[in-house]
KETOR-463157 format. One record per residue (C-alpha): residue in three letters; z, x, y. Coordinates in steps of 0.001 Angstrom, whole numbers, plus 500000, padded with zeros to 6 digits. Example, Ala and Ser with C-alpha at 12.3 -4.5 7.8 and 13.67 -1.06 7.14 Angstrom:
Ala507800512300495500
Ser507140513670498940
This chain:
Unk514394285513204595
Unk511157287174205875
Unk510008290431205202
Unk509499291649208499
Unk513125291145208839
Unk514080292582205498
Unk511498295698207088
Unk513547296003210127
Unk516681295708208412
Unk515496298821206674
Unk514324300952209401
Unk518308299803211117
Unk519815301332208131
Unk518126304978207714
Unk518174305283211684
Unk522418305210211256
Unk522437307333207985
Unk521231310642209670
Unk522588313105207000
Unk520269311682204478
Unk516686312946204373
Unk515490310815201093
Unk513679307561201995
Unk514004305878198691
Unk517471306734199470
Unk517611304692201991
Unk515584301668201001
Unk518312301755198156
Unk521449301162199901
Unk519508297580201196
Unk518619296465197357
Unk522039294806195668
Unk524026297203193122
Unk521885297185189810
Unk522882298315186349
Unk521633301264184920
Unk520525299835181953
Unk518322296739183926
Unk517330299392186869
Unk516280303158185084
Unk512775303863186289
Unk511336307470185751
Unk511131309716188280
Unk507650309526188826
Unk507696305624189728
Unk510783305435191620
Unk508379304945194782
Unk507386302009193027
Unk510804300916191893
Unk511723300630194917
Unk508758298942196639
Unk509068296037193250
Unk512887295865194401
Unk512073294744197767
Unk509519292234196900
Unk511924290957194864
Unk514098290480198271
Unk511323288547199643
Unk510101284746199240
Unk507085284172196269
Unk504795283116198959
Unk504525286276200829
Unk500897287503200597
Unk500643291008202072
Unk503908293440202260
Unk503823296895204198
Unk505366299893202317
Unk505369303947203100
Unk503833306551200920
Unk505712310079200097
Unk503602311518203440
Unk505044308629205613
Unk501429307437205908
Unk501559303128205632
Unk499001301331203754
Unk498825297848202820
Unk498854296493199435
Unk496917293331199484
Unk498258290873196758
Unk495722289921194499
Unk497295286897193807
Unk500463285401193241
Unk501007285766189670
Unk500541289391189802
Unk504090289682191984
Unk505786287618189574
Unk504039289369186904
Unk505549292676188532
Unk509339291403187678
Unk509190287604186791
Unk512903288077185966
Unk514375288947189676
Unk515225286363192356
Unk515253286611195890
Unk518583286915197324
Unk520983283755197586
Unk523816283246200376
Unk526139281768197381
Unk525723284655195183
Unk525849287062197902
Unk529305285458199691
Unk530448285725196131
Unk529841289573196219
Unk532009289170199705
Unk535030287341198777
Unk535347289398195112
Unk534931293123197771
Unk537129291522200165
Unk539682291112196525
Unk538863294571195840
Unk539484295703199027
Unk542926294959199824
Unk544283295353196258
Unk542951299042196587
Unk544637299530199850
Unk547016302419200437
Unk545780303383196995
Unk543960306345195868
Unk542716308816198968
Unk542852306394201965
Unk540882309154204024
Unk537768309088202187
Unk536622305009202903
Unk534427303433200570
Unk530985302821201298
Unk529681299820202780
Unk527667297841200181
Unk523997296404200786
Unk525327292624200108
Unk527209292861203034
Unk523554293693205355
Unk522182291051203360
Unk524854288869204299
Unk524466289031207629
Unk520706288553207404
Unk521165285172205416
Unk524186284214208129
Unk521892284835211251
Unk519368282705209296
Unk521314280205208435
Unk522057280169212539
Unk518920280144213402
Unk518275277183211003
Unk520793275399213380
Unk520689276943216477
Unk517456278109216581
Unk514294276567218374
Unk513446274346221141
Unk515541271634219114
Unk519014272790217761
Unk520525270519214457
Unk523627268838216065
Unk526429269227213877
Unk526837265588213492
Unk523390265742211499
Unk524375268085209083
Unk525766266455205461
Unk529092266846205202
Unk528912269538202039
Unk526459272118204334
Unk529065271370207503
Unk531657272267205066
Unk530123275405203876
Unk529259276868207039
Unk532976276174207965
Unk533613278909205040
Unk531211280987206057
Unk532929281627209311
Unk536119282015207621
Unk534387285064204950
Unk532556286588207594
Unk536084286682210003
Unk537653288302206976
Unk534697290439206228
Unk535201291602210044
Unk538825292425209574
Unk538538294502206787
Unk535740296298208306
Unk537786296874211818
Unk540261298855209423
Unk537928301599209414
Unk536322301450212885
Unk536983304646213717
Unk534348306634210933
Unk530595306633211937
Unk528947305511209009
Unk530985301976209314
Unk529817301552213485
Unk526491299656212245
Unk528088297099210012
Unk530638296125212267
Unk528310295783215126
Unk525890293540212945
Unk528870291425211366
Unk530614291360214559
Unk527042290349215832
Unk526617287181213598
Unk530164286098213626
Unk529688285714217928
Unk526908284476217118
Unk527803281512214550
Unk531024281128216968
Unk528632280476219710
Unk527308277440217884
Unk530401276420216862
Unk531832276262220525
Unk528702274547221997
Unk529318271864219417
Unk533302271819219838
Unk532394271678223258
Unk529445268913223069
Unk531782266212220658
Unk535279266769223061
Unk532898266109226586
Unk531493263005224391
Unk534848261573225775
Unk534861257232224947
Unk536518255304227679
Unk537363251935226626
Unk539511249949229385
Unk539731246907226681
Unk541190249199224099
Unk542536252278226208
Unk545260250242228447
Unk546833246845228216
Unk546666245071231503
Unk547609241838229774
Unk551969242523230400
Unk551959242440233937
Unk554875240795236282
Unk554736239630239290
Unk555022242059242413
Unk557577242556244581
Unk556332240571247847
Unk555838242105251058
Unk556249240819254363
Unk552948241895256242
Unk552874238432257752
Unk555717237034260037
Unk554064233204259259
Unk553520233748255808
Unk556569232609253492
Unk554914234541250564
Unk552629236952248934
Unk551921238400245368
Unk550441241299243342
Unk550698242583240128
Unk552435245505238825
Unk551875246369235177
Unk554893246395232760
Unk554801249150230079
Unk551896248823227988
Unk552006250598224162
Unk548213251910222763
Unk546968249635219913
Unk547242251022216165
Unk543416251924216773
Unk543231253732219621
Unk545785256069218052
Unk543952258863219938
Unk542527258665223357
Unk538469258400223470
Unk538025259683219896
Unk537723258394216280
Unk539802260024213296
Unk536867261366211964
Unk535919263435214933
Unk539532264638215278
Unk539185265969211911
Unk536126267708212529
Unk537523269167215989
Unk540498270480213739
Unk538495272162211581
Unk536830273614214244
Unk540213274857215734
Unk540801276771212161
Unk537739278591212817
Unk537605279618216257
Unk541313280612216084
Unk541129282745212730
Unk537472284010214332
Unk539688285576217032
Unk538518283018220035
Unk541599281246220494
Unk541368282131224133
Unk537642280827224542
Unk538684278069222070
Unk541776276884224139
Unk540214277540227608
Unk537444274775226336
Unk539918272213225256
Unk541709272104228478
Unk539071271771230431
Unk537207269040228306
Unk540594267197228045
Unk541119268067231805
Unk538457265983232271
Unk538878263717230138
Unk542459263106232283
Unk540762262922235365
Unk538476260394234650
Unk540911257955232824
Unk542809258219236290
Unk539198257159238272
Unk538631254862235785
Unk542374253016236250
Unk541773252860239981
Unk543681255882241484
Unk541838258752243422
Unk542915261816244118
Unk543618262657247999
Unk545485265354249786
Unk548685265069251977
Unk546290265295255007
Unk544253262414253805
Unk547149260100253023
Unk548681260919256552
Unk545711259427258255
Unk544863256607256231
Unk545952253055257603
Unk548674251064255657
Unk546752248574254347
Unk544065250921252608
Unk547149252925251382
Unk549157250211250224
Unk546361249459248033
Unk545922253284246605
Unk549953252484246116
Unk549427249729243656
Unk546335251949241995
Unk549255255094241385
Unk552054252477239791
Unk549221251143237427
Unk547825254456236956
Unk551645256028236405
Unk552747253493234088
Unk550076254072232130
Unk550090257558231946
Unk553615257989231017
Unk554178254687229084
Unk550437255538226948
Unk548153257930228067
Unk550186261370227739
Unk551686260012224455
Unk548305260184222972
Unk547321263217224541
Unk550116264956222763
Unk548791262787220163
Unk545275264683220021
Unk546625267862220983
Unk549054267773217613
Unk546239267146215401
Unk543370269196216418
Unk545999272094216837
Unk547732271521213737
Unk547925274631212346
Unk549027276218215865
Unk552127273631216996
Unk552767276291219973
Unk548738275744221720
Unk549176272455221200
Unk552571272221222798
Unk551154275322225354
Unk547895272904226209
Unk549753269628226478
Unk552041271290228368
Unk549608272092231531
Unk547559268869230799
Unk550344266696231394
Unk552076268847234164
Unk548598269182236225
Unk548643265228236010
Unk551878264735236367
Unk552354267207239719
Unk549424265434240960
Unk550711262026240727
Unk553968263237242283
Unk552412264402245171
Unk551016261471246096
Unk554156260072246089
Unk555333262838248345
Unk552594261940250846
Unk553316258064251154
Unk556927258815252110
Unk555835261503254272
Unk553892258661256735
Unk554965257045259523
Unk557995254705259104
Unk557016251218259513
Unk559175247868257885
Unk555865246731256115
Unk555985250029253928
Unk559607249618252671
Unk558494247191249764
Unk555822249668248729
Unk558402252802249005
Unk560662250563246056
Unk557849250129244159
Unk557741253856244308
Unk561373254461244052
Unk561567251907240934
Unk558403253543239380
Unk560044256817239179
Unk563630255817238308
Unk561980254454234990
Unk560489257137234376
Unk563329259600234398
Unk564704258814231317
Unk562102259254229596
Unk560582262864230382
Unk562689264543227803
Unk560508262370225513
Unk557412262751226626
Unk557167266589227659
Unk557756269551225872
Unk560993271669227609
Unk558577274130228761
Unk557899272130231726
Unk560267268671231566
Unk562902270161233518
Unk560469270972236525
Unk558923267535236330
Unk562154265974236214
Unk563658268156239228
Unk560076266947240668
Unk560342263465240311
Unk564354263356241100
Unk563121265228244659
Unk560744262878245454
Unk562807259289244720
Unk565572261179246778
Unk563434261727249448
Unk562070257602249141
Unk565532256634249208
Unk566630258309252345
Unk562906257277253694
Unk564109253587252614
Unk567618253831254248
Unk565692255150257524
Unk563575251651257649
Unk566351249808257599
Unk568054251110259900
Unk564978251173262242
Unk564588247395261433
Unk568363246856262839
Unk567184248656266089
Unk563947246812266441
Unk565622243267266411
Unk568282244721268998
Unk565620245623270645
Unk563668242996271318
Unk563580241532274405
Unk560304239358274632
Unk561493236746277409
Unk558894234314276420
Unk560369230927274735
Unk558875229441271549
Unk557439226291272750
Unk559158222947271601
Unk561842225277270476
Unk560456225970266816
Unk561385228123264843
Unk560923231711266343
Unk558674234337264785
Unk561235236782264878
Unk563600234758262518
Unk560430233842260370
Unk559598237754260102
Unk563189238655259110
Unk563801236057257532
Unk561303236274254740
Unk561383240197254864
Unk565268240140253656
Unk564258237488251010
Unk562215239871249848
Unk564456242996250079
Unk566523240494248196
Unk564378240733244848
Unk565387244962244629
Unk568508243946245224
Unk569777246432242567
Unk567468248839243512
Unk568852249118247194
Unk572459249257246290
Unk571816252147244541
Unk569677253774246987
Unk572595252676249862
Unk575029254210247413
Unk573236257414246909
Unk572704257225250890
Unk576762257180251325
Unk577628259332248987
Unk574956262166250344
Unk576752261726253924
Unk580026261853252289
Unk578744265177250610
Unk577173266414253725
Unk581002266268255505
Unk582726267719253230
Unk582395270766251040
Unk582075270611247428
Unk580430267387246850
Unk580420266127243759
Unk577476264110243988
Unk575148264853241220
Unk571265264525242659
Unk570255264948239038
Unk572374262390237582
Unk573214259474240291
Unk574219256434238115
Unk577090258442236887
Unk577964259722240568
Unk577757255835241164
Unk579563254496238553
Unk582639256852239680
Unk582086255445243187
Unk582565252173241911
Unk585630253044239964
Unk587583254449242942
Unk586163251702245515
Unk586611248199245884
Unk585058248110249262
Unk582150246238250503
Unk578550247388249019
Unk576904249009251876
Unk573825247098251552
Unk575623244165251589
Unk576932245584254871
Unk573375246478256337
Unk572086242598255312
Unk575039241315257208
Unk574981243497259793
Unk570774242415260317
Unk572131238318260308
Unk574444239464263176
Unk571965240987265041
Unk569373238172264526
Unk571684235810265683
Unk572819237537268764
Unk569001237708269848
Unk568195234043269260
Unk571797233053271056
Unk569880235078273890
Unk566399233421273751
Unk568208230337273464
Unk569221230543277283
Unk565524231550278245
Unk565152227302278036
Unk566194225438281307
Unk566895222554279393
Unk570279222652277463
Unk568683219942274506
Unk566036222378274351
Unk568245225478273644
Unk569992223263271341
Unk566820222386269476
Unk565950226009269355
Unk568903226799267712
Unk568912224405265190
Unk565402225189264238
Unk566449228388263856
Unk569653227784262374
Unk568433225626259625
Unk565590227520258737
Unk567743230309257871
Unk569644228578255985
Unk566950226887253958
Unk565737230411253295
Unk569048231609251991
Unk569499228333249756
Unk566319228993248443
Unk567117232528247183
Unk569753233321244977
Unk570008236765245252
Unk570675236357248879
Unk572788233318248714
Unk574920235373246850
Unk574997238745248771
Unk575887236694251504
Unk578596234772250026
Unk579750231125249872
Unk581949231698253043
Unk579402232996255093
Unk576925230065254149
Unk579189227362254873
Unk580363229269258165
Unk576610228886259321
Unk576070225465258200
Unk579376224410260359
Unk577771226290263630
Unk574102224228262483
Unk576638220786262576
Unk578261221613265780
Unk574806222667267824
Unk573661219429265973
Unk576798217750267650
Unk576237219318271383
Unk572720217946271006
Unk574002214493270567
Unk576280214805273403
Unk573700216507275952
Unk570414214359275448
Unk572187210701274438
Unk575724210945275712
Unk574645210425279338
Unk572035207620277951
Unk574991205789276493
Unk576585206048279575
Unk574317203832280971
Unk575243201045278209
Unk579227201388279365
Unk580582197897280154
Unk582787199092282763
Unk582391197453285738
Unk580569195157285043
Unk582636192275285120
Unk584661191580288561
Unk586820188914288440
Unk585398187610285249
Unk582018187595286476
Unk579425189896285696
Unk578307192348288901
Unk574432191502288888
Unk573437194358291214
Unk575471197207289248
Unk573884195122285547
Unk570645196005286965
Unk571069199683287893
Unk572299200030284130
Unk569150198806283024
Unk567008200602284950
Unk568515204241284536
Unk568884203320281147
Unk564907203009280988
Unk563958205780283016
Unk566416208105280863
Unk564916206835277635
Unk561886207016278715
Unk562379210851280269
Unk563790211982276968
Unk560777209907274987
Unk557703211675277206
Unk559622215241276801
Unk561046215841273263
Unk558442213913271533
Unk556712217360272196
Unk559230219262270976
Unk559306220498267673
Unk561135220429264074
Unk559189221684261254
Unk562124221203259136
Unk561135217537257479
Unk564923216993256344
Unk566271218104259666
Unk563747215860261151
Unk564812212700259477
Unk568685213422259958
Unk568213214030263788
Unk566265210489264160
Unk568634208493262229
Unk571723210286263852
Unk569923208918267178
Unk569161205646266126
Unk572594205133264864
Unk573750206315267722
Unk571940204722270054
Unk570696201328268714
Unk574031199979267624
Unk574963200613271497
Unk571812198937273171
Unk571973195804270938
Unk575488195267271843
Unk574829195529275383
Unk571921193360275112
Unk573152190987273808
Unk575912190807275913
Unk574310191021278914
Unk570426189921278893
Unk571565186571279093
Unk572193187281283002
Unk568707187670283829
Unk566999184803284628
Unk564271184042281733
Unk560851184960282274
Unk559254187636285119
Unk563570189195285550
Unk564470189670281754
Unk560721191728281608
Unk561482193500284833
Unk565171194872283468
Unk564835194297279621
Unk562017196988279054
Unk562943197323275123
Unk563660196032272339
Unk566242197459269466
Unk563056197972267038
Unk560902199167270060
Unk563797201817270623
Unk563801202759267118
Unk560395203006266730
Unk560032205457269795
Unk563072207353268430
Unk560866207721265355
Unk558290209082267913
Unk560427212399268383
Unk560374216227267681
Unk556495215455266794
Unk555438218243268543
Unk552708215650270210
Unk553267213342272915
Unk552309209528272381
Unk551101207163274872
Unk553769205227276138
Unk555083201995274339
Unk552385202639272036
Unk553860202360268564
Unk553138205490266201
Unk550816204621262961
């Protein structure tokens, strides 16, 4: 401590002590209590006394100190050298912030054992250790605080961090014994100076509670486990495109070490202690208000950092799908995470550094965790508030699934103070997906009805229609569970909406479904919905079949159609058994008998051409009719050849089975009636005129069909 400070210290005092007119009076209530027997100077030095006490407040090296005469005239005293002030009392030391908080703690003692003893309306007076307390405090601040460079509390040793930490805590106590007595004058000076260094120290304290919670450690490699992911549900964006996959993370569990988000043990220790001080110092409300901002923060940028931004209603309403459907993958990742990791650690953090105060902690974690949590939710509100489109139903699942797991598990995560809202929240907003789900659907029935695009699929492939629904109901197919319950929930809201005193419990729907599925042995109704789309499908393509002039074509068309639904319905079990053995065999018995009509149409009236009947007249053969068989037979062959070789069957199986269903068909036929027959010809220039083929040639250009491509004629295919 300086002297000038000690000085003005001095003058601070006598200008609050107006009913005393005796200066060495009042440069003696700044000097510690003495003992008579060490401090009994006659009367005629006690100028002196006085002036030696003060100097012995001061540091050794202090060369010239100012003092008063009896006139109030000042002179200065110019040390003649340094042994001559030790000389003056070698004995006395300059004050010491140990043995002075000492003094504190034992009047503190003193205090409150005396109180509502004695005469409570005559106070004691305040001592001079507790000025010089405050002086060696407000230095000891300065030390830290002080200067173009402040001391960061991570640079100070752990025993001087540990005893500033107490001297908060005395001078907080010091402050609440002196408030007792606030009301008499002579007590307004000490409060306002320990009042004075207590903000002050408390200002340091903040800045650094402040400075080591923004200091905030995001580690992606540590912080969230992207390593459990499943595949995503696939969506049908593309009517050509038989699949597509994401990833959606399964519910990842912090590591042992990053047992608290962004910080190490040791610094959640040191923030604890912090929270002891600020708290007892009476800044609980500063103290808090920091915390949930820093960790506010902190929040915030854990959800940039995991890929989801925050946008308003407006914004999602006029983004495009495919931008959106991306920020819809960001919020699963990003809600997973925060309810399967990141608010368990924030209560976590919020436990320990508050763990002397269980209600702030529980208050703070409380609007962290609802902030993020209403946030997240109303995101959710604004996807299911855009436009309906089919593309978005696989997204709105996602959704729906997302928040159906997390349901059971707010109790555990939240405190009560705000579960039940974010639970009414959440329950709201997979209600409103659900009906938003059941609304798709529906609008996907209407759209098929609807169509009415006259143009045929060339070569009678497979139509893009079928292709579109097709692989958008294998996909429903995978939340297969998910939809029955949102079709239950669906029926049982109508049900509730037509009568009065519903039962249905929005809050509780598995148990309003299990009693559903006690009392009802009906069909599901999205079992009815995914039938209801096959019969629409199939009354569409029965109607763009007769867009084809050509009754093999329409045929073709069908079975294209025909078997590529039910490849796709083989191929997934889920659907396969929605539908229902009985249903699949019913469609495989219509693919057999367009299969059959085919047959009939296209090489029924070539076969005719091979019938023997009349051909022989009275045992002869009829040369003329012989020859007309011949040649219809190869301009029929080779009409059918030139057209359905451009025709189309993707199908490889179907394909093959078509061809050799032909050529058994057919070549049998023709080399029977060759054989018979070619012998009637004469050999040479009349067999070559009527015999155009061979059995192999004829199997080779049967082989030649459904290629999509025309060949040159009676070229053979490589």
């Amino acid at each position: 401590m300086d002297a000038e400070k000690v000085r003005q210290t001095s003058d601070q005092t006598k200008s609050n002590d107006s009913n005393s007119n005796d200066k060495q009076s009042e440069i003696s209530d700044l000097l510690p209590s003495k003992d008579e027997t060490e401090i009994n100077p006659s009367p005629a030095d006690e100028s002196k006394s006085a002036e030696a006490e003060i100097v012995e407040d001061l540091p050794k090296d202090v060369d010239v100190i100012k003092t008063t005469n009896d006139d109030g005239a000042k002179t200065d005293d110019t040390q003649e050298g340094e042994d001559e002030v030790k000389a003056e009392d070698a004995s006395s030391l300059p004050p010491d912030l140990e043995k002075v908080s000492e003094e504190i703690d034992q009047f503190i003692s003193d205090s409150s054992n005396l109180k509502g003893d004695d005469n409570e309306s005559k106070p004691p007076d305040v001592p001079v250790f507790v000025e010089q307390f405050v002086v060696l405090v407000e230095d000891k601040i300065d030390d830290y605080d002080g200067g173009d460079a402040p001391i960061k509390w991570s640079q100070l040793p752990e025993e001087e961090a540990t005893t500033f930490l107490e001297i908060i805590d005395r001078i907080s106590k010091l402050l609440t014994y002196l408030y007792q007595f606030s009301s008499e004058y002579k007590y307004a000076y000490s409060i306002s100076r320990v009042d004075g260094a207590l903000q002050r120290a408390m200002s340091y304290i903040e800045e650094e509670f402040k400075s080591i919670l923004y200091d905030y450690k995001f580690n992606p490699d540590s912080d969230i486990d992207n390593s459990s992911v499943k595949p995503n549900k696939k969506a049908a964006n593309d009517t050509n495109q038989d699949a597509e996959q994401g990833v959606v993370p399964e519910s990842a569990t912090p590591s042992e070490e990053n047992k608290f988000p962004g910080y190490s043990e040791e610094i959640v220790t040191t923030l604890n202690k912090f929270s002891k001080a600020l708290i007892a110092g009476g800044y609980e409300p500063e103290y808090c208000q920091v915390y949930f901002i820093a960790r506010r923060k902190a929040l915030e940028e854990s959800l940039h950092k995991l890929g989801f931004e925050k946008y308003s209603i407006d914004d999602v309403q006029k983004m495009n799908w495919e931008p959106l459907e991306r920020e819809v993958t960001a919020w699963i990742i990003t809600f997973r995470h925060c309810t399967n990791v990141l608010f368990s650690s924030e209560r976590k953090l919020a436990d320990a550094v508050f763990a002397d105060q269980p209600s702030i902690a529980e208050n703070i974690f409380s609007n962290l965790s609802r902030g993020m949590m209403i946030q997240l939710l109303n995101f959710a509100e604004a996807v299911f508030m855009t436009k309906r489109a089919a593309e978005k139903l696989f997204k709105f699942l996602d959704i729906y699934e997302t928040l159906s797991d997390f349901l059971p598990l707010v109790d555990k995560i939240f405190p009560v103070s705000c579960a039940d809202e974010l639970k009414a929240e959440a329950t709201l907003t997979r209600s409103q997906l659900g009906e938003s789900m059941v609304s798709i659907f529906s609008e996907l029935e209407n759209s098929i009805q609807a169509d009415s695009n006259r143009t045929p699929v060339s070569g009678g492939a497979v139509h893009p229609l079928t292709r579109y629904i097709m692989n958008y109901l294998e996909y429903v197919a995978d939340y297969r569970d998910t939809l029955e319950q949102v079709f239950r929930e669906h029926q049982m809201i109508e049900r509730a909406d037509s009568t009065t005193g519903s039962d249905f419990d929005c809050q509780n729907p598995q148990a309003a479904q299990n009693t559903h599925q006690a009392s009802s042995n009906k069909m599901s109704p999205f079992k009815t919905h995914m039938i209801k789309v096959m019969d629409l499908l199939d009354a569409n393509l029965e109607a763009k079949s007769r867009l084809y002039k050509d009754t093999s074509l329409s045929l073709i068309f069908m079975m294209n159609n025909g078997r590529y639904i039910l490849q796709k319905i083989k191929g997934s079990p889920e659907i396969h058994s929605l539908m229902g053995d009985q249903w699949y065999r019913k469609r495989s018995s219509e693919l057999r008998q367009y299969h059959k009509n085919y047959q009939r149409e296209t090489w029924g009236k070539l076969l005719q051409c091979l019938n023997h009947e009349g051909l022989n007249v009275n045992g002869k053969v009829n040369k003329p009719i012989l020859k007309e068989r011949f040649k219809s037979f190869n301009a029929l062959f080779d009409e059918i050849h030139k057209t359905q070789s451009s025709w189309v069957i993707s199908d490889e199986q179907l394909q093959s089975e078509l061809r050799v269903s032909i050529s058994n068909m057919v070549i049998p036929a023709y080399r029977s009636f060759l054989g018979r027959f070619s012998q009637t010809f004469t050999p040479g220039r009349q067999t070559e005129k009527y015999v155009k083929y061979q059995p192999e040639e004829i199997e080779t250009h049967i082989d030649e069909l459904f290629d999509g491509n025309a060949t040159p004629w009676g070229r053979k295919k490589l």
